[in-house]
ROSE-424666 format. One record per residue (C-alpha): x, y, z; residue number from 1; residue in one letter. Coordinates in steps of 0.001 Angstrom, whole numbers. Last residue first. Example, Ala and Ser with C-alpha at 12.3 -4.5 7.8 and 13.67 -1.06 7.14 Angstrom:
residues 2
[[13670 -1060 7140] 2 "S"] [[12300 -4500 7800] 1 "A"] 
end
This chain:
residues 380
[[5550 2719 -19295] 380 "X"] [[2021 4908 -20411] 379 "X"] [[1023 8273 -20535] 378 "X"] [[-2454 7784 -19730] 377 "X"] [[-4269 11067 -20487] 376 "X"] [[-4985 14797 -18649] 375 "X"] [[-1150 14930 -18067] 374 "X"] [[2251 14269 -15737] 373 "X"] [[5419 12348 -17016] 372 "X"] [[8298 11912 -15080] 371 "X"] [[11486 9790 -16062] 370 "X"] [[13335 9208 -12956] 369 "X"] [[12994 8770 -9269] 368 "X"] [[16106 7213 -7253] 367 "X"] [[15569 6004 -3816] 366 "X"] [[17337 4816 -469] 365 "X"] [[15228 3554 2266] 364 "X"] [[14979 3870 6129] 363 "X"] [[12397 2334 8156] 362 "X"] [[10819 2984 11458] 361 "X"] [[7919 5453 12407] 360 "X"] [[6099 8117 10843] 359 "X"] [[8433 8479 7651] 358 "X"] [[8414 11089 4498] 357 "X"] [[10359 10397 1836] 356 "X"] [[11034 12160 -1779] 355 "X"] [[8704 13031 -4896] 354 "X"] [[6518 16142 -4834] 353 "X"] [[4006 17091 -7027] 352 "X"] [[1816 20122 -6913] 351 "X"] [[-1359 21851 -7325] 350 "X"] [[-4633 18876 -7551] 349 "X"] [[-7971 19928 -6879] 348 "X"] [[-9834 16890 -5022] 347 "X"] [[-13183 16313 -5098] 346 "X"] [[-14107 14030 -2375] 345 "X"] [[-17277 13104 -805] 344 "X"] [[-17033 11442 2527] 343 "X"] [[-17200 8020 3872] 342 "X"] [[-15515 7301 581] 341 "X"] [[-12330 6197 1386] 340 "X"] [[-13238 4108 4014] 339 "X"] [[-15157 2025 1865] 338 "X"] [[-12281 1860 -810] 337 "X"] [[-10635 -1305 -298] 336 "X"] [[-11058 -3699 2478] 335 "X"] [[-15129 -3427 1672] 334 "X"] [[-15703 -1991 -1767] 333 "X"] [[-17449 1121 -1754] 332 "X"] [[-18607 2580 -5170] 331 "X"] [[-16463 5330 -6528] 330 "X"] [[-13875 3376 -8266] 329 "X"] [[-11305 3396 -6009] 328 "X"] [[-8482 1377 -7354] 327 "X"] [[-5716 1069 -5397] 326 "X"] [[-6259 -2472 -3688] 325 "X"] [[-6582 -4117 -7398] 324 "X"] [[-3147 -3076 -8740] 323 "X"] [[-3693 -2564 -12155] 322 "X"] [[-500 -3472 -14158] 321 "X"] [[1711 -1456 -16189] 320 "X"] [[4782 -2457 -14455] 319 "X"] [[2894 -708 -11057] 318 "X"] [[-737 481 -11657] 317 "X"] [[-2831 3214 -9831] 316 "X"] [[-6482 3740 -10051] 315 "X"] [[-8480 6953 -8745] 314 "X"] [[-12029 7922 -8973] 313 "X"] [[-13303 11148 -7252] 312 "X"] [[-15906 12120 -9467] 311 "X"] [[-14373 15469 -11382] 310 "X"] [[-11131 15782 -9795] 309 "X"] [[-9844 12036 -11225] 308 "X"] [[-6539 10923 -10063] 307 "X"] [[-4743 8513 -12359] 306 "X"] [[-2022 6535 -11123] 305 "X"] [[1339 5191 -13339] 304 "X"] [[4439 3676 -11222] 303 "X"] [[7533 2143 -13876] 302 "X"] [[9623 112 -11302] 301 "X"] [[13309 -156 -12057] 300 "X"] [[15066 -2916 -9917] 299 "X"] [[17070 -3174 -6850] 298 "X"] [[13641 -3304 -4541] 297 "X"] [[10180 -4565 -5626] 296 "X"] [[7323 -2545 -4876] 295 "X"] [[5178 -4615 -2362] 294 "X"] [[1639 -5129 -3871] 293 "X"] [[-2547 -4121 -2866] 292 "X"] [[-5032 -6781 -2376] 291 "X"] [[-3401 -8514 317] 290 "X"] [[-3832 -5115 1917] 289 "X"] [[-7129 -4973 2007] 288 "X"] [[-7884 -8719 2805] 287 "X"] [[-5049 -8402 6139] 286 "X"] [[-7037 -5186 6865] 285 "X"] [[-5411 -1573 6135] 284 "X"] [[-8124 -145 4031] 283 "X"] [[-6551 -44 511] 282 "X"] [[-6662 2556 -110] 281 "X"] [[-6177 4624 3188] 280 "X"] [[-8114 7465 5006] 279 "X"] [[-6254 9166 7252] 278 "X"] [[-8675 12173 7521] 277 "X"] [[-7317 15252 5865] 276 "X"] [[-3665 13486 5273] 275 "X"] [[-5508 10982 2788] 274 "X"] [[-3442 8123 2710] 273 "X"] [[-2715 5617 -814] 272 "X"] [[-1218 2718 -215] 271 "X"] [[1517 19 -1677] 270 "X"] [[2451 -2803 813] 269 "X"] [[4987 -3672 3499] 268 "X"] [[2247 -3181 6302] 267 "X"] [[2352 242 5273] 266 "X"] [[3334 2338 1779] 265 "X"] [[3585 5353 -160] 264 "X"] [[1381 7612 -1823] 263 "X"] [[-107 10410 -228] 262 "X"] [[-2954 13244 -1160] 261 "X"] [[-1571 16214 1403] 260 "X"] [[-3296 19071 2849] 259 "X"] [[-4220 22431 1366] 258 "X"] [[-7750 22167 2839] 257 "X"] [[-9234 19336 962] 256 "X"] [[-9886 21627 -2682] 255 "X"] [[-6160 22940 -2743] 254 "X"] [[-5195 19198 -2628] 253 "X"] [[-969 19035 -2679] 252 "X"] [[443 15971 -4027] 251 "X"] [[2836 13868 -1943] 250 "X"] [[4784 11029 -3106] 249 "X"] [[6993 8760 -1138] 248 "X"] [[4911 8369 2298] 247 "X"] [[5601 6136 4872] 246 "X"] [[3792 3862 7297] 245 "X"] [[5262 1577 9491] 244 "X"] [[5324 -2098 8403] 243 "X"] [[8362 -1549 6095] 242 "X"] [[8598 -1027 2360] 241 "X"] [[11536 -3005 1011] 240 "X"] [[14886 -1611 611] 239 "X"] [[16655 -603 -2353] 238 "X"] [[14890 1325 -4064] 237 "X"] [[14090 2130 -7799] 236 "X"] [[11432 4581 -8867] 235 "X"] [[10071 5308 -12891] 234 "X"] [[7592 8105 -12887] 233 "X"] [[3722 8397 -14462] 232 "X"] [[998 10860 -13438] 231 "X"] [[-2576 10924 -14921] 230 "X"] [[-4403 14018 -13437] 229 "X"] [[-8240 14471 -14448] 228 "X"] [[-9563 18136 -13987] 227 "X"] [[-7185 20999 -13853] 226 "X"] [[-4861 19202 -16419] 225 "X"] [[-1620 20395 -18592] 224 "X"] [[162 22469 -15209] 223 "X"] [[619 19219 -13664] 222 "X"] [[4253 19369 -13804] 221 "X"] [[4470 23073 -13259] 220 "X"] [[4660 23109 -9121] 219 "X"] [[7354 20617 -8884] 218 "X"] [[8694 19645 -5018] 217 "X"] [[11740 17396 -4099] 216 "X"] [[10834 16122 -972] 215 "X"] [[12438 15798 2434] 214 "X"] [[11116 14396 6117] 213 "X"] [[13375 12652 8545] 212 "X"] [[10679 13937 11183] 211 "X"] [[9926 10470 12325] 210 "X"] [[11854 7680 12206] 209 "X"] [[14220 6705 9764] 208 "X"] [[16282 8445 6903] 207 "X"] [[15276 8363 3579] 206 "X"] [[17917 9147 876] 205 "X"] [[16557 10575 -2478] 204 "X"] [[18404 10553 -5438] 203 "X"] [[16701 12285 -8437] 202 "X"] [[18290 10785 -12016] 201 "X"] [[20230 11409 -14760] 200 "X"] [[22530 9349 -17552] 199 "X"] [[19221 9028 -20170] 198 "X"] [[16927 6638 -19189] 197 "X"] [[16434 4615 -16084] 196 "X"] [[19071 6816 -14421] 195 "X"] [[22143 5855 -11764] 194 "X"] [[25404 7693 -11548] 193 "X"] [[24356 11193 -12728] 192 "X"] [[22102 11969 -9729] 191 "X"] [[20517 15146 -8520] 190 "X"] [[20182 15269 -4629] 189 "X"] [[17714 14854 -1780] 188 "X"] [[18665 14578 1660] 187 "X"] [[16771 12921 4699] 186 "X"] [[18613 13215 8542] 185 "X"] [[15960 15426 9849] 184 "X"] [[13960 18509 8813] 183 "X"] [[10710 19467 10099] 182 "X"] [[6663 20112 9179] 181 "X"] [[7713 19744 5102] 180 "X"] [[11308 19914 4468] 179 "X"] [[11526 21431 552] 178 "X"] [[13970 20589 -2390] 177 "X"] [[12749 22885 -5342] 176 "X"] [[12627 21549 -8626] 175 "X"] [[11370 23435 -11768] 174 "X"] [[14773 25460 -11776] 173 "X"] [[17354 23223 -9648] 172 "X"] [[18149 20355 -7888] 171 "X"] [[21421 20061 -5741] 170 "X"] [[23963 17752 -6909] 169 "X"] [[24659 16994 -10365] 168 "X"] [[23322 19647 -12840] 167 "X"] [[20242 19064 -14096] 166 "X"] [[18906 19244 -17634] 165 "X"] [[18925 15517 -17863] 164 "X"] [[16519 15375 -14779] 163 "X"] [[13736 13068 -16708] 162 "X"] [[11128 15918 -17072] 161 "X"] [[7973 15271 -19005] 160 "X"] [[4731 17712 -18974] 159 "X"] [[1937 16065 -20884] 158 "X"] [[-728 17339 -24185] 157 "X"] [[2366 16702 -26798] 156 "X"] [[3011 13162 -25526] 155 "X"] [[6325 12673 -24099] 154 "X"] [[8170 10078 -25633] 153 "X"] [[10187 7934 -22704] 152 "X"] [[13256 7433 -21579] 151 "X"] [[14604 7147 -25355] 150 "X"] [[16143 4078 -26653] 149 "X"] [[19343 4106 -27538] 148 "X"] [[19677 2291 -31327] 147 "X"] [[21685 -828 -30902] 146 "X"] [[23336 -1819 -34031] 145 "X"] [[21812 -4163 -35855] 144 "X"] [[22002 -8414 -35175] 143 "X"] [[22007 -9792 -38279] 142 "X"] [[19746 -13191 -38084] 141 "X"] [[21393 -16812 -39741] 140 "X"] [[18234 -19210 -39252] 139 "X"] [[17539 -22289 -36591] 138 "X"] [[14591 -24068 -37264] 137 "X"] [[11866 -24026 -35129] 136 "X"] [[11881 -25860 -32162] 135 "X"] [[9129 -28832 -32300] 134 "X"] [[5245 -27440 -31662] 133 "X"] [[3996 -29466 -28998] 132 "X"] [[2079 -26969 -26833] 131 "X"] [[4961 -24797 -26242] 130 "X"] [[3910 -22124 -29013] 129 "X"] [[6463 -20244 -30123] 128 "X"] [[6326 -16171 -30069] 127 "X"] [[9119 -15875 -28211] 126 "X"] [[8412 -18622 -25730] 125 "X"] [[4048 -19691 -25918] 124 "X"] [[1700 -21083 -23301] 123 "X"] [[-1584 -21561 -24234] 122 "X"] [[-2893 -23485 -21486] 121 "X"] [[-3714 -21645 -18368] 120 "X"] [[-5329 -22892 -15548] 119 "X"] [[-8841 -22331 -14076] 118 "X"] [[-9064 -20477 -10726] 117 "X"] [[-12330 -19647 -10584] 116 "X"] [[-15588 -16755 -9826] 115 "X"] [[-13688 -13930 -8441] 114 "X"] [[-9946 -14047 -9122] 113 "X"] [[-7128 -12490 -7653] 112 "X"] [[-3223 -12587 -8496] 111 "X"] [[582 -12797 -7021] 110 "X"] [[3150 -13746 -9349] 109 "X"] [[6553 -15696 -9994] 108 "X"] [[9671 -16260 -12193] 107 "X"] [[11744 -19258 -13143] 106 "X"] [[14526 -20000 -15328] 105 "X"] [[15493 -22691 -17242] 104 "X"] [[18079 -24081 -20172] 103 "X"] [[17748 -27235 -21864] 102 "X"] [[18978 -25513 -25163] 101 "X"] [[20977 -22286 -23525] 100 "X"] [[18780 -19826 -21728] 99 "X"] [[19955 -16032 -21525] 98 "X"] [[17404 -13154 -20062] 97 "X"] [[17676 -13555 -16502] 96 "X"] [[19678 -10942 -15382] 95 "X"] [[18305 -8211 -17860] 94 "X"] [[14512 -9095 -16549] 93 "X"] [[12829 -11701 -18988] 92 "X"] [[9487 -10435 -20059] 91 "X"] [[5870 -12259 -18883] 90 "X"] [[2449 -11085 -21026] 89 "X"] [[-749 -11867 -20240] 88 "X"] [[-3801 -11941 -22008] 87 "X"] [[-7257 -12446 -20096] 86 "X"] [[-8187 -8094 -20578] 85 "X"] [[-4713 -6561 -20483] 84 "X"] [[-2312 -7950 -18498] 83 "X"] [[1684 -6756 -17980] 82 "X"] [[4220 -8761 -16154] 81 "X"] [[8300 -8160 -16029] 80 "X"] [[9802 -10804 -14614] 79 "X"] [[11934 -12254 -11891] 78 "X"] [[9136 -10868 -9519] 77 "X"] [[5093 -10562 -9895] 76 "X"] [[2133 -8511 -8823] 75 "X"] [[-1233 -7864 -8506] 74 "X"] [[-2071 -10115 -11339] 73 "X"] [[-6459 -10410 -12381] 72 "X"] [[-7543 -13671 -12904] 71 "X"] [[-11230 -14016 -14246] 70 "X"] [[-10909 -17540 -15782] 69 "X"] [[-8936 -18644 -18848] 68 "X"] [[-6264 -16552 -18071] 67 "X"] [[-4346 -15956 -21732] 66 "X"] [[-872 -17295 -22258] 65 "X"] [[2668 -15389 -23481] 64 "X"] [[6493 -16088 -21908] 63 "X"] [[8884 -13602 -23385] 62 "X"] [[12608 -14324 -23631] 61 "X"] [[15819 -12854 -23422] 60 "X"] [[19484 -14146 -24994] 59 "X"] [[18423 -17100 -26567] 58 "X"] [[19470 -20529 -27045] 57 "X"] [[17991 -22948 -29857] 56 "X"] [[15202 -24477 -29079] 55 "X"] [[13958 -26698 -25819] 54 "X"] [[13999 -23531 -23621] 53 "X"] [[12224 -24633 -19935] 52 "X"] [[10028 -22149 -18139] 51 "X"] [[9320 -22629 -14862] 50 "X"] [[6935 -20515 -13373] 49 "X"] [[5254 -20377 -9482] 48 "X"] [[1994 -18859 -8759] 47 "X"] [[-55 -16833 -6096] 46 "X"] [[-3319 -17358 -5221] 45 "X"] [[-6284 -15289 -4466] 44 "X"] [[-10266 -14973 -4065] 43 "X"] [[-10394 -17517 -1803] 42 "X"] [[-6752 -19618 -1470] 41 "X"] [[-4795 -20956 -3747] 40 "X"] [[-773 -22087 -4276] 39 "X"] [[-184 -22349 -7595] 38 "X"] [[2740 -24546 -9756] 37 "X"] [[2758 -23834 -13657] 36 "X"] [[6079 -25775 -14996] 35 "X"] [[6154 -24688 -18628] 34 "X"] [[8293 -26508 -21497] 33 "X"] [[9473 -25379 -24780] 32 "X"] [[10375 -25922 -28127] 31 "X"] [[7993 -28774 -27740] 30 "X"] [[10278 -32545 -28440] 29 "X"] [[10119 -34288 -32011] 28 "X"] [[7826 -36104 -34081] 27 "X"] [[4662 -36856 -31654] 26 "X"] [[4971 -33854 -29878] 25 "X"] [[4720 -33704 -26297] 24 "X"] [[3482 -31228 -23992] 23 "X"] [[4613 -30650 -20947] 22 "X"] [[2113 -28417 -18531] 21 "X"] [[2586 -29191 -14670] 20 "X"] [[-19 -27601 -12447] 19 "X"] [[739 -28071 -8644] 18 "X"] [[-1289 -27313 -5727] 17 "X"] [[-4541 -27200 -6905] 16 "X"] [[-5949 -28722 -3764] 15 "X"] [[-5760 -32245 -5151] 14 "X"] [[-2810 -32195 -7165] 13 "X"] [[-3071 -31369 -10621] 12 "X"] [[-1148 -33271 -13689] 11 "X"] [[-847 -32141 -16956] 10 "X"] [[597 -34420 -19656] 9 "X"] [[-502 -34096 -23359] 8 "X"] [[555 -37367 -25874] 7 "X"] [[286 -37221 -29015] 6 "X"] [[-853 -40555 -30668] 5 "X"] [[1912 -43329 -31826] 4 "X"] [[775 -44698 -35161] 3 "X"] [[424 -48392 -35168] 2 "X"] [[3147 -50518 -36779] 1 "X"] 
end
């Protein structure tokens, strides 16, 4: 009888419109299966994964594979997504964890590329490769006790706060709720209902329309840096940014006149706005702000930026990924940082405030947690 080769299936429609990857083992079925389906355009794409548990059932997987191209993600949902260099890295959120034997879920992303598109190939589940390796075997594992894990370690050269010291209801000591230019409908309160670590969070409720302005401000958490500011904080909302433009953080530039360096949103996405001249990053053009992300709502999102005083760079990413429309790298990019730097810009940061500030419609309700501020990357 003749031996019966391996066979690998994957099929792409003429576009690119659909990348199916099911390998097939000679002896016995993959321990997994991935359905890759992308939808292209220049410079971008976004893409659709299936993921298909042949093995034995698990509580949470991770989906691994490297970008054989020069893909960069901007952005996912149903997973957790971190790159670094080609490799990529998908985690199961706490919803979507469990797959029985023939089980499947599905997540998605939104990336960029340069030169191609390629697919990838190396797909592994929890460590297993799906490209025809059969499901291990089953062995007897003792589960330990769950050991908390903290909200964060703070590095010895950052300032952390993640609220535990509060009190519920008004904030106190290092935090000071302020009403910048007017007060409106917006209230700010400590929260020990919802946290991302420990039992404590900030609670901010954003009114709409203009004037419903209220931060929480901190004038010690960047007290480790005069030079290079790296600033992390966990945020969940629970509606999605609106068209209008609104600002969530605000960080005081003693070298730009005392006014505001911004983070927020407009046209649904992440931005940056410079109060002194309105600059945004990423300039608001359907390319610019394709190239920035929404900030998903009803989940944890870790937010990290880096603002450097000494040439002006900055880069932000969300889930520990760089988000290509907030990066401004000090040479002008068109749709990104061009308007940026139609002046020089040095800025001397004093302050951080966390809260809502609208311009024009859109209300949203949001809890900040876990802050870490200092002259290095602190990390998710």
């Amino acid at each position: 009888m003749p031996l019966i080769p391996r066979i690998s299936a994957a099929v792409l429609l003429a576009g690119g419109a659909l990348i199916v990857v099911h390998p097939q083992a000679a002896s016995a079925a993959p321990a997994c299966a991935v359905d890759y389906t992308v939808n292209q355009w220049a410079g971008g794409f976004t893409a659709d994964v299936k993921i298909t548990n042949n093995a034995a059932p698990i509580t949470s997987w991770t989906l691994t594979w490297t970008f054989p191209g020069d893909q960069r993600i901007t952005s996912a949902w149903n997973a957790t997504v971190t790159q670094a260099g080609g490799a990529v890295t998908a985690s199961s959120l706490s919803w979507n964890g469990p797959l029985g034997t023939g089980g499947s879920t599905a997540f998605g992303f939104q990336g960029t590329y340069v030169a191609a598109n390629p697919k990838p190939t190396d797909f592994a589940l929890n460590g297993v490769s799906c490209n025809g390796d059969a499901p291990p075997t089953p062995t007897p594992t003792v589960t330990p006790t769950p050991t908390p894990t903290p909200s964060g370690v703070c590095p010895a050269t950052a300032v952390c706060d993640g609220f535990e010291g509060q009190a519920a209801g008004v904030p106190q000591g290092a935090w000071t709720v302020t009403y910048p230019d007017c007060s409106g409908a917006g209230t700010a309160t400590v929260d020990k209902t919802v946290a991302h670590g420990g039992g404590t969070s900030l609670r901010v409720n954003g009114a709409a329309g203009y004037c419903n302005h209220v931060f929480v401000r901190n004038t010690t958490t960047l007290a480790k840096t005069t030079t290079v500011w790296y600033v992390r904080y966990w945020v969940r909302h629970t509606t999605a940014l609106p068209i209008a433009h609104i600002t969530a953080v605000a960080l005081q530039d003693a070298a730009d006149g005392n006014k505001d360096l911004r983070f927020g949103g407009q046209n649904a996405a992440l931005q940056w706005n410079r109060a002194s001249d309105d600059a945004t990053l990423p300039e608001q053009s359907p390319a610019g702000v394709a190239l920035s992300a929404p900030l998903p709502i009803g989940t944890w999102n870790c937010i990290e930026f880096k603002v450097d005083g000494v040439n002006g760079t900055m880069e932000t990413w969300l889930n520990g990924t760089s988000v290509p429309g907030l990066v401004e790298d000090g040479v002008a990019t068109h749709d990104i940082d061009s308007q940026w730097l139609n002046r020089t810009w040095r800025p001397r940061l004093v302050d951080l405030r966390l809260g809502w500030e609208s311009y024009g419609e859109g209300a949203d309700t949001l809890w900040y947690d876990d802050v870490a501020a200092g002259p290095t990357r602190n990390g998710c």
